[in-house]
C-alpha positions as CSV (number, residue, x, y, z in Angstrom):
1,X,0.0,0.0,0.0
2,X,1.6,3.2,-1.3
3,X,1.1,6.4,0.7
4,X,-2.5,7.5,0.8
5,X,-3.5,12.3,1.4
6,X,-7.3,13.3,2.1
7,X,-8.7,16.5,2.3
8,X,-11.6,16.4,4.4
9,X,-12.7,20.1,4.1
10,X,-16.9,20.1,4.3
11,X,-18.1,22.7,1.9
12,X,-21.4,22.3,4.3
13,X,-19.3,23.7,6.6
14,X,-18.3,26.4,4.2
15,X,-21.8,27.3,3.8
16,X,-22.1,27.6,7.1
17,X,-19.7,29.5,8.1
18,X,-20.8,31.7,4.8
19,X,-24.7,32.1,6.3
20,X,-23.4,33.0,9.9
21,X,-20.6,36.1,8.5
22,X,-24.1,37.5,6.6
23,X,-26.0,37.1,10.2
24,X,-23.5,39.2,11.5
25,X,-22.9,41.6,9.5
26,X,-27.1,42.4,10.0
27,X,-26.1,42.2,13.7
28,X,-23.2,44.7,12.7
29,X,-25.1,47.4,10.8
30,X,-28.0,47.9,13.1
31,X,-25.6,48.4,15.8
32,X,-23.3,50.5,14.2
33,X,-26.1,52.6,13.1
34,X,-27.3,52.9,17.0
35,X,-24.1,54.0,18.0
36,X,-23.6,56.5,15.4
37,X,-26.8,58.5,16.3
38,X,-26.6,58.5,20.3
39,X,-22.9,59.0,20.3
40,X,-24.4,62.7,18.1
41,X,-26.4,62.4,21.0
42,X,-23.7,62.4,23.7
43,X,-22.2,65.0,22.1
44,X,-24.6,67.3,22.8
45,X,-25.3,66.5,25.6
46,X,-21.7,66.6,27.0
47,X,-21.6,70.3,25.5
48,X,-24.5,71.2,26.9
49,X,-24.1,70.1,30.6
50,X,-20.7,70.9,30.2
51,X,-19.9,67.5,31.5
52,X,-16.1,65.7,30.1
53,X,-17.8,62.3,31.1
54,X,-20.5,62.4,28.8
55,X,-17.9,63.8,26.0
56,X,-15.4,61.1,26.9
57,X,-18.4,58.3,26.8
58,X,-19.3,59.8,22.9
59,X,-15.4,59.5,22.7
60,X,-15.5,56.2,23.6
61,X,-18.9,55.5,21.5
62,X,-16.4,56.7,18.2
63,X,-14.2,54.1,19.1
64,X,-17.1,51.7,18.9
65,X,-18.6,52.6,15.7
66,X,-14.9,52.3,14.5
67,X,-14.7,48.8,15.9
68,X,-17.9,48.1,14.2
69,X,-16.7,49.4,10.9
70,X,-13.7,47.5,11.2
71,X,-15.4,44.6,12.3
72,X,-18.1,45.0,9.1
73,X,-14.7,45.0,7.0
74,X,-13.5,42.0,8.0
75,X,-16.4,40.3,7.2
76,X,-16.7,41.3,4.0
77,X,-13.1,40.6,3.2
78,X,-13.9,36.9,4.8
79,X,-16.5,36.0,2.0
80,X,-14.1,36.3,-0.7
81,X,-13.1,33.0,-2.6
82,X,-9.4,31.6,-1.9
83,X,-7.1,31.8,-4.7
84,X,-4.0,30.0,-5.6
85,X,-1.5,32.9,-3.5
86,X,-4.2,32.3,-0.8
87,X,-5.1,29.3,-0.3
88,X,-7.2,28.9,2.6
89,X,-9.2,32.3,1.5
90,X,-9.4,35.8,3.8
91,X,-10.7,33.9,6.5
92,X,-8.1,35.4,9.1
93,X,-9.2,38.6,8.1
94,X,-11.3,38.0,11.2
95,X,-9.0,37.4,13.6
96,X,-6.5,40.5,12.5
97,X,-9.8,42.7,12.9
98,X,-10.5,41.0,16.6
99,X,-6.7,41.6,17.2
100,X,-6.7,45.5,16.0
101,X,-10.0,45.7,18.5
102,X,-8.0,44.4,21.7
103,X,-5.2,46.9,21.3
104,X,-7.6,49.7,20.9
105,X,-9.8,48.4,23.8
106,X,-6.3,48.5,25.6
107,X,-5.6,52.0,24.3
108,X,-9.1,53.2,25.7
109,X,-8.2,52.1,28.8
110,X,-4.8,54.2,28.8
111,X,-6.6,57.1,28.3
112,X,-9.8,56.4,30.9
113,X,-6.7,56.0,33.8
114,X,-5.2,59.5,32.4
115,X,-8.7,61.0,32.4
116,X,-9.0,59.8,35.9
117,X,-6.2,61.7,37.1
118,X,-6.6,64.6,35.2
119,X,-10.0,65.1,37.0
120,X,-8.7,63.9,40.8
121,X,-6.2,67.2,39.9
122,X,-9.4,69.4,39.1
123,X,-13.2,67.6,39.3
124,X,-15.5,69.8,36.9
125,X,-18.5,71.1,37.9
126,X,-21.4,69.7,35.6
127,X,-24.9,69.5,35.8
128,X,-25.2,65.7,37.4
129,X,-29.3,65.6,36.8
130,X,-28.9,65.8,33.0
131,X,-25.8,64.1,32.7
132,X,-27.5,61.1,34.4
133,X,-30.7,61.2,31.9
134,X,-28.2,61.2,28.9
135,X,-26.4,58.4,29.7
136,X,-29.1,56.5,30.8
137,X,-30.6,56.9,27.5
138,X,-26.8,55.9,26.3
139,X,-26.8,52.6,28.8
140,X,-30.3,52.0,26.6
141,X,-28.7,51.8,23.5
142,X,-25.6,49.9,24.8
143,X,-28.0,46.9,26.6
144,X,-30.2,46.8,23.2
145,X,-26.6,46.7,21.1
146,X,-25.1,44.2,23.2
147,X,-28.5,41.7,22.9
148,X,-28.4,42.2,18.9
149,X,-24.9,41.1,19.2
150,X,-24.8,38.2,21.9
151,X,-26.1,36.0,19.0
152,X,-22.6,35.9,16.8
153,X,-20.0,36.3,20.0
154,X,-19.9,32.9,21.2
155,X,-18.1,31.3,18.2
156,X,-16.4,34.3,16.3
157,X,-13.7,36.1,17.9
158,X,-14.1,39.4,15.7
159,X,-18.0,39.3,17.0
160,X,-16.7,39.0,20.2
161,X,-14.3,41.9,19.9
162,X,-17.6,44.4,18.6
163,X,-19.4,43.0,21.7
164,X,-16.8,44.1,24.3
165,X,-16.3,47.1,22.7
166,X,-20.1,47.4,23.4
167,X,-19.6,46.4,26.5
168,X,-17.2,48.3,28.0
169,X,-19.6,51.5,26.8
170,X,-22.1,50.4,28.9
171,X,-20.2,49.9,31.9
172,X,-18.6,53.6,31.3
173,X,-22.7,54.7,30.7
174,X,-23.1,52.8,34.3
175,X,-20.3,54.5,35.3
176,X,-21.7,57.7,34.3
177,X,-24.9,57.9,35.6
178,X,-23.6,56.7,39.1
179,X,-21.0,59.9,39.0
180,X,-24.1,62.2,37.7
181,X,-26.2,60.9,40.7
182,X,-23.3,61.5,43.3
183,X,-22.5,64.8,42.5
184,X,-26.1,66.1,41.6
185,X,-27.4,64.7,44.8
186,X,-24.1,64.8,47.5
187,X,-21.8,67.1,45.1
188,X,-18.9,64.5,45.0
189,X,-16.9,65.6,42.2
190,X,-14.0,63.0,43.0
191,X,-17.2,60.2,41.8
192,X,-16.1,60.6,38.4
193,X,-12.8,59.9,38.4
194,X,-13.1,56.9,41.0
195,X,-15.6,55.3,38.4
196,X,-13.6,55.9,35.7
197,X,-10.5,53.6,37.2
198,X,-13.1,51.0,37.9
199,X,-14.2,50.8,34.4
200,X,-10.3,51.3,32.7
201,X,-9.5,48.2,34.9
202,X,-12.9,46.6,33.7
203,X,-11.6,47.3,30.1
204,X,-8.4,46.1,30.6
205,X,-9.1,42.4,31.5
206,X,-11.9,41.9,28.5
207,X,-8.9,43.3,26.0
208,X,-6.6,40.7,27.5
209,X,-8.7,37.5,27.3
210,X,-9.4,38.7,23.4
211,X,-5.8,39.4,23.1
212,X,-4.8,36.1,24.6
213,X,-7.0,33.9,22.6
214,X,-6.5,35.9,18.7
215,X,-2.3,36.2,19.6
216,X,-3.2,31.8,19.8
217,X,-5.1,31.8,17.0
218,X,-2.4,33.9,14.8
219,X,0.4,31.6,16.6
220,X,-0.9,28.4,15.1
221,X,-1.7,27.2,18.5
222,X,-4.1,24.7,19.4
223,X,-7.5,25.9,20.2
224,X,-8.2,25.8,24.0
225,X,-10.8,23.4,24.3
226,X,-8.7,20.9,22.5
227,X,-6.9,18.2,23.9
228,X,-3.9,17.4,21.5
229,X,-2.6,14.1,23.2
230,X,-6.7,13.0,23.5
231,X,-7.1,13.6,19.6
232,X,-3.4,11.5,19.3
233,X,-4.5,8.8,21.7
234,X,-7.7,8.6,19.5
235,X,-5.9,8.4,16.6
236,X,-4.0,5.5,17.9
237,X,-7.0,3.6,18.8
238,X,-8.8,3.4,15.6
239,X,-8.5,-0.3,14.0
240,X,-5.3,-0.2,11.6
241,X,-3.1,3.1,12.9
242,X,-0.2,0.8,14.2
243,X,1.3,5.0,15.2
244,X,0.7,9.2,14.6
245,X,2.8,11.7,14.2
246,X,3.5,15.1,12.7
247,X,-0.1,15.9,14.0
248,X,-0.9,19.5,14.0
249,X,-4.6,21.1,15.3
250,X,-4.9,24.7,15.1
251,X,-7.2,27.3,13.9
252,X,-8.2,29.1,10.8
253,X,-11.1,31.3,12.0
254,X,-13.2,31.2,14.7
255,X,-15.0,28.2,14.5
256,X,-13.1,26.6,11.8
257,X,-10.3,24.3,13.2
258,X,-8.0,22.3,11.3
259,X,-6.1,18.8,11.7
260,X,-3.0,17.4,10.1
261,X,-1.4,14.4,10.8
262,X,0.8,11.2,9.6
263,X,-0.2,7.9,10.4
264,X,1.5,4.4,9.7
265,X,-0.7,1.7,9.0
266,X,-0.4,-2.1,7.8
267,X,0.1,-2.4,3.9
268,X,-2.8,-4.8,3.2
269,X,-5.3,-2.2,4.9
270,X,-7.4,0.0,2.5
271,X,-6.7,3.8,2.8
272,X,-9.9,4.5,1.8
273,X,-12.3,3.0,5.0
274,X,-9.3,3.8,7.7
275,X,-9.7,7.9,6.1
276,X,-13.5,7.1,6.5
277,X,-13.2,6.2,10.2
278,X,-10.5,9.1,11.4
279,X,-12.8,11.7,9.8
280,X,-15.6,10.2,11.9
281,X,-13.7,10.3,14.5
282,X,-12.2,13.8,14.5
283,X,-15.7,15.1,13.7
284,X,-17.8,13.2,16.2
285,X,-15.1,13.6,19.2
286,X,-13.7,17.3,18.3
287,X,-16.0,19.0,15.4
288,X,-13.3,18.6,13.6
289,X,-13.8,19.5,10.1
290,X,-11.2,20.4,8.1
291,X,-9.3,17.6,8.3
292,X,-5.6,16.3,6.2
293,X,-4.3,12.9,6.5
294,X,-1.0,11.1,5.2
295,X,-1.5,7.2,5.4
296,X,2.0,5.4,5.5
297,X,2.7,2.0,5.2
298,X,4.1,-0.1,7.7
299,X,8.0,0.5,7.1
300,X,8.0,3.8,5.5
301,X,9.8,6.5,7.6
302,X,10.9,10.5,7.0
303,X,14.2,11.7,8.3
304,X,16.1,14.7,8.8
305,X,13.0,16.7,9.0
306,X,13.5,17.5,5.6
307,X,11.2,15.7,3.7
308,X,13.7,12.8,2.6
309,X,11.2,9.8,2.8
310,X,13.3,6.5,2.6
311,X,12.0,2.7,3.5
């Protein structure tokens, strides 16, 4: 038996994958178009009541509908067909997107702590009633936002990056109102400031965790709910793989992961039903999809790690 390759790659999933980025993107636009017109509202607002929280929270709001934007580009760049200097497509157009959205989540936070210390220095005096109706009517807009995009964030790490961004406007809004009710009922200018810490630290853990997991994603690691000795040791198990090795699990987008992997096998064996049954296997034990697989006979061996095959 000569050495056997399969592609496993599921176009259903394709499709899928396909149907979900056009979910999102809805999710995407209505958002992005909430944000645009209450962050005009903020604005306002802020001059009005001559309030720098309610200006720093449209601030912030600009740096969401930038997220968005860049998080509606990515998308779109996603959905384009591979071609032969790309091979596996724009798919990790995502993940550079959810990256570019950590660092500026992490950048926000920077300049919440300086705006924080800026106003310890010197607390403005603003008019607390209507700063607290604005950004209530802003903490609306976040919670409705954040429910249109809960749907896409739990498998797609660029959804997720649009959601925090989201998020972290919502807690400044909470932050907000609870400053605007100190100081328009007690006068406690220092509120401000104190909640602004609170929500810069807030900021800074939800842009490490995205960090973290699209610097793993970009580093070819293995995605975290994977066990790679479990998917070896199932490997091993299956009827005719006498070994495995070489075998490589990492991810190409959120939700797509990807297997590779050499295994030795007797010579009288079929390649075709032993492909069959790891494809099963990968799929039914790890929703693995896309899968590559190098069947070698019993005997055959690679050395020097440079490709020189010899028996």
């Amino acid at each position: 038996m000569g050495a056997g390759h399969s592609h496993g790659h599921s176009h259903d999933h394709g499709h899928a994958h396909g149907h979900a980025n056009a979910a999102n993107a809805r999710r995407l636009v209505v958002v992005l178009v909430l944000v645009v017109l209450y962050m005009g509202a903020e604005v306002v607002g802020g001059v009005f009541t001559n309030s720098l929280a309610l200006l720093a929270d449209a601030g912030h709001m600009l740096s969401d509908a930038g997220a968005l934007g860049l998080s509606l580009f990515a998308l779109w760049i996603a959905r384009k067909p591979a071609t032969p200097s790309h091979t596996y497509g724009f798919y990790r157009t995502e993940i550079l997107a959810a990256l570019v959205n950590g660092a500026m989540l992490v950048a926000i936070s920077i300049f919440v702590v300086v705006e924080a210390v800026q106003r310890f220095r010197a607390p403005p005096s603003v008019m607390g009633g209507a700063v607290m109706v604005v950004a209530i009517g802003g903490l609306v807009i976040n919670m409705a936002s954040l429910a249109i995009l809960s749907g896409g964030r739990e498998t797609n790490l660029n959804m997720q990056g649009a959601w925090l961004h989201v998020l972290t406007d919502a807690l400044g809004s909470v932050g907000t109102i609870v400053a605007g009710a100190l100081i328009w009922a007690l006068g406690w200018n220092w509120a401000d400031p104190v909640a602004s810490l609170v929500i810069a630290a807030l900021v800074l853990f939800s842009a490490w965790a995205l960090l973290r997991e699209t610097v793993a994603v970009l580093m070819e690691g293995a995605p975290g709910h994977i066990d790679v000795d479990e998917v070896r040791a199932t490997l091993v198990e299956l009827p005719g793989v006498l070994a495995a090795h070489d075998l490589h699990v990492w991810t190409i987008t959120s939700g797509m992961i990807a297997l590779s992997a050499h295994v030795h096998a007797p010579r009288e064996l079929p390649a075709g039903p032993l492909l069959n049954d790891i494809r099963a296997a990968m799929h039914e034990r790890f929703g693995i999809e896309h899968i590559t697989v190098q069947v070698e006979p019993e005997g055959f061996h690679a050395c020097d790690g440079g490709g020189v095959m010899h028996e």
